[in-house]
C-alpha positions in Angstrom: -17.9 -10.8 -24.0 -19.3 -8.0 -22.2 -18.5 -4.9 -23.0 -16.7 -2.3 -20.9 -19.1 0.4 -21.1 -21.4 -1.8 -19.9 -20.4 -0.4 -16.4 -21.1 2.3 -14.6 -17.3 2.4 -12.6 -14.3 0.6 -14.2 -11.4 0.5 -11.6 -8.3 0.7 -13.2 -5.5 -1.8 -10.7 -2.4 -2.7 -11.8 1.4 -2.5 -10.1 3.2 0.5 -9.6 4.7 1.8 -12.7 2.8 0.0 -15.5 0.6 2.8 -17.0 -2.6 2.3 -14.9 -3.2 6.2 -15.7 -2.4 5.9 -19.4 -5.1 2.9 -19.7 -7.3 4.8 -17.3 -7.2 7.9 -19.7 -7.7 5.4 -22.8 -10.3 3.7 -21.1 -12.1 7.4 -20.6 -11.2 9.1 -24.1 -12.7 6.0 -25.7 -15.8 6.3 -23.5 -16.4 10.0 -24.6 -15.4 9.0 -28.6 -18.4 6.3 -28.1 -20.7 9.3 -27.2 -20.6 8.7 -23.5 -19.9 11.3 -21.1 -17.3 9.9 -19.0 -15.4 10.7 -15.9 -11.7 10.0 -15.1 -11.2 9.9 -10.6 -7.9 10.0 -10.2 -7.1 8.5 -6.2 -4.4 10.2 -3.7 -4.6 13.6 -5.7 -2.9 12.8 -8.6 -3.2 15.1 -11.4 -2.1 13.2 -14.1 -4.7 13.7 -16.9 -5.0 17.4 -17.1 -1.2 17.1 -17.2 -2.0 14.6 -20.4 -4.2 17.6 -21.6 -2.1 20.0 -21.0 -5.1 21.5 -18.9 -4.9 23.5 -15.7 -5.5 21.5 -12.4 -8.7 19.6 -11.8 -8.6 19.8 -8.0 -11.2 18.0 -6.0 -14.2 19.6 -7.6 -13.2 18.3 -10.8 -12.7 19.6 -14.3 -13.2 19.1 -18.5 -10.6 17.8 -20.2 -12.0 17.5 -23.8 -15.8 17.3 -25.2 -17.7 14.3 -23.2 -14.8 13.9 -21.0 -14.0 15.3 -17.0 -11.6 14.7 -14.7 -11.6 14.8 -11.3 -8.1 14.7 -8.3 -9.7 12.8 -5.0 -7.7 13.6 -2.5 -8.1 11.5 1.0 -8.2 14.5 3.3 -10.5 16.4 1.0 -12.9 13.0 1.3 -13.1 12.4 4.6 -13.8 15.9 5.2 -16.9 16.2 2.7 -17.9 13.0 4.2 -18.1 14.0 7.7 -19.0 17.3 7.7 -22.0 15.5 5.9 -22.9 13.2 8.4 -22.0 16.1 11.0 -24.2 18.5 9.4 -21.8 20.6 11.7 -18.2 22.3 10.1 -17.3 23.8 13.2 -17.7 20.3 15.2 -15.7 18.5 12.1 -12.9 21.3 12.8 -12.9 20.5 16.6 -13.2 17.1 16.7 -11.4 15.8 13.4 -8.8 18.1 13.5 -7.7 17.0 16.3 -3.6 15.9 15.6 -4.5 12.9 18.1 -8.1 11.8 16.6 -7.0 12.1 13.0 -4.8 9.4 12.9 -6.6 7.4 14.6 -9.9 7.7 12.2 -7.7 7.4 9.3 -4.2 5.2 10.1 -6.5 2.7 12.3 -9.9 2.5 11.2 -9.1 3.4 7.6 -11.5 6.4 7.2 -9.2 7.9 4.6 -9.5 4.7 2.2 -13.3 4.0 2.8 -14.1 8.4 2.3 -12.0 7.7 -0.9 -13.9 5.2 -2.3 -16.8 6.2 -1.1 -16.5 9.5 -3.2 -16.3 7.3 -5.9 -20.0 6.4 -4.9 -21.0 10.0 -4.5 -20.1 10.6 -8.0 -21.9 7.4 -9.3 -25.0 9.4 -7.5 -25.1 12.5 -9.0 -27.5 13.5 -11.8 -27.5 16.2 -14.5 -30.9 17.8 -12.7 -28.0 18.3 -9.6 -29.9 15.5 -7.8 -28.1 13.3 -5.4 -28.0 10.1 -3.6 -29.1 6.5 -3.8 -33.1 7.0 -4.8 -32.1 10.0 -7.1 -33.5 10.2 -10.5 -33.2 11.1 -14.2 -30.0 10.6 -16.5 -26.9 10.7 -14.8 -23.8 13.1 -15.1 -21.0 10.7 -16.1 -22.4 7.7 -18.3 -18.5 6.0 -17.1 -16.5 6.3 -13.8 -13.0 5.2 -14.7 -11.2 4.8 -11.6 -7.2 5.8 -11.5 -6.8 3.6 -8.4 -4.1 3.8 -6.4 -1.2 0.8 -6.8 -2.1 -2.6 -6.3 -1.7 -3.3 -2.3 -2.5 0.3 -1.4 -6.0 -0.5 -3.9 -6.7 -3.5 -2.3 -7.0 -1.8 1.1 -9.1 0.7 -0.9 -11.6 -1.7 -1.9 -11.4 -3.7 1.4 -12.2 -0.6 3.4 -16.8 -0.8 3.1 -16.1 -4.3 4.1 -13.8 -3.5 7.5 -15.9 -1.3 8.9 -19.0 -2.6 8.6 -17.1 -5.4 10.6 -16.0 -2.6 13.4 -19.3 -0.8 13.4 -21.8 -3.3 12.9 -24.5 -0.9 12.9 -24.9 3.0 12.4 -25.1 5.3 9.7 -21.2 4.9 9.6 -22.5 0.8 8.9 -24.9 1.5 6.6 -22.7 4.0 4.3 -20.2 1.4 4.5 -22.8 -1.3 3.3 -23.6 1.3 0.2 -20.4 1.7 -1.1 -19.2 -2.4 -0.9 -22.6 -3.1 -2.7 -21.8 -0.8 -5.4 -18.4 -2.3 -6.0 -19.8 -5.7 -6.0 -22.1 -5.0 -7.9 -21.9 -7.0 -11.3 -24.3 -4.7 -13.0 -22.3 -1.5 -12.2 -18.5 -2.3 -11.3 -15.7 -4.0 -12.8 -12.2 -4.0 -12.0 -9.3 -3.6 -15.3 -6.0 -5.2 -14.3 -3.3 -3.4 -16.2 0.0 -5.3 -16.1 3.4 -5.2 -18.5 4.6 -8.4 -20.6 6.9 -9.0 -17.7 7.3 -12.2 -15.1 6.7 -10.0 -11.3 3.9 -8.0 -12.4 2.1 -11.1 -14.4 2.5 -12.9 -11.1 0.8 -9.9 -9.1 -1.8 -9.6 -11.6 -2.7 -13.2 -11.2 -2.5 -12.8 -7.2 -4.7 -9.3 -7.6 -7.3 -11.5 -9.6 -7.4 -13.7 -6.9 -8.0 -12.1 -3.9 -10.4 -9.6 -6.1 -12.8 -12.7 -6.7 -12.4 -15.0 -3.6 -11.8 -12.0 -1.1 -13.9 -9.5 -2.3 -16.3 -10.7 -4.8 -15.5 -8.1 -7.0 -15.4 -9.3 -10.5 -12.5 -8.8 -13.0 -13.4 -7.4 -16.7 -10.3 -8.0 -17.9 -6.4 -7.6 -18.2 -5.1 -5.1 -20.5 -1.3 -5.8 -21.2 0.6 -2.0 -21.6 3.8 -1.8 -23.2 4.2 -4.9 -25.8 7.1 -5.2 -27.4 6.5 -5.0 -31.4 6.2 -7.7 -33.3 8.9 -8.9 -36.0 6.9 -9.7 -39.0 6.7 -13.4 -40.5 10.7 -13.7 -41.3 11.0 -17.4 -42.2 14.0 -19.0 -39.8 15.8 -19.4 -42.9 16.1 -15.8 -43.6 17.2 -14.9 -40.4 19.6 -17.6 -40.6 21.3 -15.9 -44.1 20.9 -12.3 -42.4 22.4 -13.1 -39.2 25.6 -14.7 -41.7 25.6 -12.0 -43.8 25.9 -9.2 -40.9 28.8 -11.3 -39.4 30.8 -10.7 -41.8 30.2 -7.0 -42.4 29.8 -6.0 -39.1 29.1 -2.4 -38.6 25.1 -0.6 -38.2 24.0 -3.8 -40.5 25.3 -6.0 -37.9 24.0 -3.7 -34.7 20.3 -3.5 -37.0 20.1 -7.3 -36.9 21.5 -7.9 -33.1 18.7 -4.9 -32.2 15.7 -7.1 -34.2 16.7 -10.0 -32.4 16.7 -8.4 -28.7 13.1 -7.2 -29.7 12.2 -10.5 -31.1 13.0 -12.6 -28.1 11.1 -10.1 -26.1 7.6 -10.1 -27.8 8.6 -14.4 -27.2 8.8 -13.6 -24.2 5.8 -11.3 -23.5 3.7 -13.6 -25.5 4.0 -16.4 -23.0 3.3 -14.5 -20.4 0.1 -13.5 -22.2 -1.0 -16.9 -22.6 -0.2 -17.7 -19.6 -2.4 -15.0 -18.3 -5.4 -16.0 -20.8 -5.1 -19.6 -19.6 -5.2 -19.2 -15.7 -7.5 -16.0 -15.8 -10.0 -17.1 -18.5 -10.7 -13.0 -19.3 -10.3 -10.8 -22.1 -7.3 -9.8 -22.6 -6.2 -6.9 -25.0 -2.5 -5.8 -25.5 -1.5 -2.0 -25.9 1.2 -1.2 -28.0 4.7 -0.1 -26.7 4.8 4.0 -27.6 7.9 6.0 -27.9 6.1 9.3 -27.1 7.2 11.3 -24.5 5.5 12.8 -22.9 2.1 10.8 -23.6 -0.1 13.2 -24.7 -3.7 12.9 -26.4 -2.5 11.9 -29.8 -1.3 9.0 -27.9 -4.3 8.2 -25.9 -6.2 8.3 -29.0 -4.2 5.7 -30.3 -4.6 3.4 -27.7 -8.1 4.2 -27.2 -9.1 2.8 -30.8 -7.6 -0.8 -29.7 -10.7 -1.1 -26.7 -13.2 -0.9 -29.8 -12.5 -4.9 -29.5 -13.5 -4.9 -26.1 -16.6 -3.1 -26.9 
């Protein structure tokens, strides 16, 4: 099993509302514990791990968050405007042109400029060494030994990671082309990209995550590290049948918080059933690792809590 700091940039997928940025923070804090330096990108200008910190906004020029660990909030505007002004070599013609209420969303709604610039700052960071040298033939150690990528959710990612490809097929040559060629060779690249699924033991996001894996591999020959399963119900201990047999009797004729304990155990039991079957399920048709992260009751998550989670990828590593 490879191991995930094998990478350079680990893309963190998953559904809406199943923890991508918890795992994406795990993924990071557990880089930086191995003695990495690692970087956390959060996509759409999220600023969800310096809240995690308890740290002042990142922004786009990014930020610490602990020892061996940044942050950074890409935002789509602030991407596409580093990018062009770039190619441009020219603010005041990015101002004229770009600005422009009718060629914005064109550049961005139709040809996706906002998606490709986004991803393509991921790139940009990949680039950069600790000398301040940048681009593709720069040398010497890099700055961030990780990129963990807080993608956006699932179809909104997709499009992300679809974007190098599209325009290359609307350009077809050009620097525009061959920038677009960069970035979907980094992100196919087996020796430097991954993709984490993150999902929760549940039957509509297991279903997406085994779609996502698909189109990932057939479509865009980006290859999956793994699935990491957020939110597992705990487990019940080896209770024989026979003693939950004589507690359930027992409790039914007392009634009261005995009763309501055993009726509670029982709810949680048939849920980790549940979301054990799914995981199988999952490890059967996806043929990845697969690691499980604990259901936490802290609120709000804070580093304690990523700390925590962090020490279960030491079997992914």
């Amino acid at each position: 099993m490879r191991s995930l700091l094998d990478n350079r940039i680990l893309i963190v997928l998953g559904k809406g509302g199943v923890g991508k940025s918890v795992v994406a923070g795990a993924i990071g804090l557990h880089a930086a514990t191995s003695g990495r330096k690692a970087l956390i990108a959060e996509m759409n200008g999220q600023e969800t791990q310096a809240a995690i910190w308890s740290r002042p906004h990142v922004g786009y020029e990014g930020g610490p968050l602990s020892d061996r660990l940044d942050a950074v909030s890409i935002t789509p505007s602030g991407a596409v405007e580093e990018y062009l002004v770039r190619a441009l070599k020219f603010r005041a013609l990015y101002d004229l042109v770009f600005r422009n209420r009718y060629i914005e969303p064109l550049m961005n709604g139709i040809l996706g400029l906002s998606d490709l610039c986004s991803i393509g700052k991921v790139m940009d960071l990949e680039w950069h060494r600790t000398s301040g040298a940048f681009g593709p033939d720069a040398e010497g150690p890099y700055r961030h030994d990780l990129i963990v990528v807080d993608a956006p959710a699932t179809g909104h990612g997709l499009a992300m990671l679809r974007a190098p490809q599209a325009m290359m097929d609307i350009t077809r040559v050009g620097p525009l082309f061959q920038n677009s060629r960069l970035i979907r060779d980094l992100i196919c690249s087996e020796d430097k990209c991954s993709v984490v699924l993150v999902t929760l033991p549940e039957e509509l996001p297991v279903m997406e995550t085994l779609e996502t894996a698909t189109v990932l591999r057939e479509q865009l020959n980006i290859q999956v590290a793994g699935v990491i399963v957020n939110a597992m119900p705990p487990e019940d201990g080896d209770w024989s049948p026979a003693l939950w047999d004589e507690l359930q009797q027992l409790t039914a004729a007392t009634g009261g918080h005995a009763r309501a304990a055993v009726d509670t155990t029982l709810r949680v039991q048939r849920r980790r059933e549940r979301a054990e079957h799914l995981v199988e399920d999952l490890q059967q048709k996806l043929a990845v690792p697969i690691l499980e992260f604990p259901e936490l009751n802290d609120h709000p998550i804070g580093p304690q809590s990523l700390l925590q989670l962090s020490s279960r990828l030491k079997a992914w590593t």
